[in-house]
C-alpha positions as CSV (number, residue, x, y, z in Angstrom):
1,X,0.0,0.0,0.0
2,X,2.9,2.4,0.6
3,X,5.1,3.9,-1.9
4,X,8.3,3.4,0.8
5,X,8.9,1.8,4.1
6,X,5.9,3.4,6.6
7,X,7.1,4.6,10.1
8,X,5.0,2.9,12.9
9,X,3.7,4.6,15.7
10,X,3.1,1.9,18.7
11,X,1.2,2.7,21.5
12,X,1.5,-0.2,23.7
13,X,-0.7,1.0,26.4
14,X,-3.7,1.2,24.0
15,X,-2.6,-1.3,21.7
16,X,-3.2,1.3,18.8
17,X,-0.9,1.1,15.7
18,X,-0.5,3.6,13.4
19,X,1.7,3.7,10.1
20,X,2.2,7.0,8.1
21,X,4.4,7.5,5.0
22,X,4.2,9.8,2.4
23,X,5.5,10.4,-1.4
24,X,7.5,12.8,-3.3
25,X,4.3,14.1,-4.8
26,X,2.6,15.2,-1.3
27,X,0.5,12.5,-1.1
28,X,0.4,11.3,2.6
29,X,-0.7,7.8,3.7
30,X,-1.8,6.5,6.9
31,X,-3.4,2.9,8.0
32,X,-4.6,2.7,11.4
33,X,-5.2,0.0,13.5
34,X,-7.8,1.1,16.7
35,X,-9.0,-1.2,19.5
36,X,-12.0,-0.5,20.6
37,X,-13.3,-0.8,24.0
38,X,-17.0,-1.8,23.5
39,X,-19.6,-1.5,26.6
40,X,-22.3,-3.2,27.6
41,X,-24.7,-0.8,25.5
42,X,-22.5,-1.1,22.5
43,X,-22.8,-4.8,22.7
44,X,-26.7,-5.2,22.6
45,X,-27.1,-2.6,20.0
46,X,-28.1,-4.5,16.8
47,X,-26.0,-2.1,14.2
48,X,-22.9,-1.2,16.5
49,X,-21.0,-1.7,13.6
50,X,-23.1,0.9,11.3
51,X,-22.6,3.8,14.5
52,X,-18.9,3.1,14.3
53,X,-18.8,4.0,10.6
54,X,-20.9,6.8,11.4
55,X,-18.4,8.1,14.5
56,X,-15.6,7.7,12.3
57,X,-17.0,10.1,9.3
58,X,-18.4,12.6,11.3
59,X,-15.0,12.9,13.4
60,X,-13.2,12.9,9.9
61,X,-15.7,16.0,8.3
62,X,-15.8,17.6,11.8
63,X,-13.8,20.8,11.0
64,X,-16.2,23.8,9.6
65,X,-14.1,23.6,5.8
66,X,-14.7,19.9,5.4
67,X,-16.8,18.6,2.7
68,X,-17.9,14.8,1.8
69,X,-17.5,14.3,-1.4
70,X,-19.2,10.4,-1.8
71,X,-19.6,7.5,0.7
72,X,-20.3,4.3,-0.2
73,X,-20.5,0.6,1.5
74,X,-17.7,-1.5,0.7
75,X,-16.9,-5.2,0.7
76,X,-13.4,-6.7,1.2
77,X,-11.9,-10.2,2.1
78,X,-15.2,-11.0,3.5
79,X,-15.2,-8.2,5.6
80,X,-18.0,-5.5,5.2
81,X,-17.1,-1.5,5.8
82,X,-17.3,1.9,4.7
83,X,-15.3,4.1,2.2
84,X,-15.6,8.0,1.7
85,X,-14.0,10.7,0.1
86,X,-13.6,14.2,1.0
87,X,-12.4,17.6,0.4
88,X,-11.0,20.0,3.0
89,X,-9.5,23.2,3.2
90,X,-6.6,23.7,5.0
91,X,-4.6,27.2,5.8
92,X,-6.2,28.1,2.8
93,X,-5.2,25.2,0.1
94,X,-7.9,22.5,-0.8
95,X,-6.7,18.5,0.0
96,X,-8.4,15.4,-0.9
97,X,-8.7,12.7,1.3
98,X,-10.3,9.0,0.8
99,X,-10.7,6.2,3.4
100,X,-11.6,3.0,3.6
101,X,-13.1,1.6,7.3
102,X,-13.8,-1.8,8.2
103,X,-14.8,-3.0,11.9
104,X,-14.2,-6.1,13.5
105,X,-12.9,-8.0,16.5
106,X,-13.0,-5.2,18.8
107,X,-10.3,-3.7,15.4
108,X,-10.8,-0.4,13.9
109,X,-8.8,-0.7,10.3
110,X,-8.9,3.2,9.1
111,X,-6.8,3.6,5.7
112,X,-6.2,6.9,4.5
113,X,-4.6,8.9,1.9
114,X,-4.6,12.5,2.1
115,X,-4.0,14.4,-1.6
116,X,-3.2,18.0,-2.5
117,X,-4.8,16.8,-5.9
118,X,-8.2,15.0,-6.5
119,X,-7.2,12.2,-7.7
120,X,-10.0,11.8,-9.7
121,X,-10.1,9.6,-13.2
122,X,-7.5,7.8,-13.9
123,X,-4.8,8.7,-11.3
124,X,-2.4,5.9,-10.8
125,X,-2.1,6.5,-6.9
126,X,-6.2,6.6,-6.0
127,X,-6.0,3.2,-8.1
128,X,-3.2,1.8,-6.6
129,X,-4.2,2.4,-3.1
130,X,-7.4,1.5,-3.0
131,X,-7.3,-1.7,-5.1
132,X,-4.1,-2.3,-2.5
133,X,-6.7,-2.2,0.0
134,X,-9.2,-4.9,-1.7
């Protein structure tokens, strides 16, 4: 998935892993691995899973200059989650970012990529990374 060898950010308290790496282009990447504490609440609601996607997107498009720009349900390796893109502007210059989210185990998978170009059509990198993902 990454263009070079990622650096990994270990938090061994939280179990939480985190790599980042990004390309001579700009374009950042960053795949998350999140365990999630799930309470008693969480665990008789019947679509936990579908309020997880929902944190995670509204925590993404949070800031006032962030703007969805598609969402869609996505199906991987058997495993069932959500991917989004959006546009945001940031000290006054517009990036594009697009994740993929799947949920399961108690694991939070977040992959990112965060563009200073669209990305849109044919770009080799949207492509690359998201059928990496798949």
């Amino acid at each position: 998935m990454f263009p070079d060898t990622p650096q990994v950010s270990d938090n061994s308290t939280r179990r939480d892993t985190v790599y980042v790496n990004a390309s001579p282009e700009g374009i950042i990447y960053v795949s998350e691995a999140v365990y999630a504490k799930r309470n008693l609440k969480e665990i008789l609601m019947s679509h936990f899973q579908d309020s997880i996607y929902a944190t995670v997107l509204r925590t993404t498009l949070n800031a006032p200059k962030y703007k969805l720009l598609y969402k869609k349900n996505i199906a991987s390796n058997n495993l069932y989650g959500l991917e989004f893109g959006y546009k945001a502007l940031v000290k006054g210059r517009i990036y594009y970012g697009y994740n993929q989210v799947f949920y399961f185990n108690n694991v939070l998978i977040n992959n990112s990529l965060w563009s200073p170009d669209s990305l849109t059509g044919e770009r080799k990198p949207l492509k690359d990374f998201l059928a990496r993902l798949n």
